[in-house]
N, C-alpha and C positions, 0 to 999 in steps of 0.2 A: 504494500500500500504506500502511496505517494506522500509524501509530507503534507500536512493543512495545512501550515502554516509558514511562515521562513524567518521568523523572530522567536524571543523568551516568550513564553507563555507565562500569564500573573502569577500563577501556580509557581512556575519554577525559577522567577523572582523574590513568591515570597519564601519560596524553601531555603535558598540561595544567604537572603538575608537574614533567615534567622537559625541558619548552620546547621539543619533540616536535610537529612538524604532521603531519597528514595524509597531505601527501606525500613529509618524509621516511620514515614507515612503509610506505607506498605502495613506494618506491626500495627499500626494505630486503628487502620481502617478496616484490616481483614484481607485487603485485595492484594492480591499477585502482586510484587515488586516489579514485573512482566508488564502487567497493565498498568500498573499504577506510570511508570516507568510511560509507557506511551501517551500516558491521557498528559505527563508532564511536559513531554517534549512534542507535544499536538502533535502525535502521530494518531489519535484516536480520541474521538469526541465523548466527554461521558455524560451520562443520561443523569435524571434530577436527581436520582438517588445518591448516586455515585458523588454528586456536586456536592450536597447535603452530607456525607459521610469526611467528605474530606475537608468542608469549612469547619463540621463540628470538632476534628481532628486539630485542626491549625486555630481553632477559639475565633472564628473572624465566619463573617456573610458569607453565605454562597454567592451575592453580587461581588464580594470584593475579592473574591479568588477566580470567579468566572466570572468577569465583566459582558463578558457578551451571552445572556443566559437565554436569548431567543431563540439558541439551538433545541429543539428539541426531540428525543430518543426512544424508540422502542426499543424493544427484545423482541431479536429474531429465534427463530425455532432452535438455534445450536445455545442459548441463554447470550446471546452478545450483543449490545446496547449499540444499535444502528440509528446514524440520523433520519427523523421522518419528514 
């Protein structure tokens, strides 16, 4: 899959600045270091939940770690949070 995006992601500006890997947000949220790992580096769009799981993880808004929250995601039939 092709990159979304060709910049940091809010996400991985705010990981970045408050000295935050991957895998401890991975431990915090449940999800794959895998996935987590791509929703950081916008190779993979995540759906409300996933948004919601990871502002509560980092204490901050789902607007203010996902600014652009108009995307929004189902679960396709393999359980993987596709844009609708």
């Amino acid at each position: 899959m092709n990159t979304l995006i060709d910049h940091p992601t809010r996400l991985a500006e705010i990981l970045r600045s408050e000295g935050r890997t991957v895998a401890w947000l991975a431990r915090q949220t449940g999800f794959t270091r895998q996935w987590v790992s791509r929703v950081v580096n916008g190779h993979d769009i995540a759906g409300e939940a996933t948004r919601a799981s990871v502002a509560t993880a980092l204490g901050r808004t789902v607007e203010d770690v996902f600014p652009d929250t108009s995307v929004r995601c189902t679960v396709n039939s393999e359980g993987q949070e596709v844009p609708s």
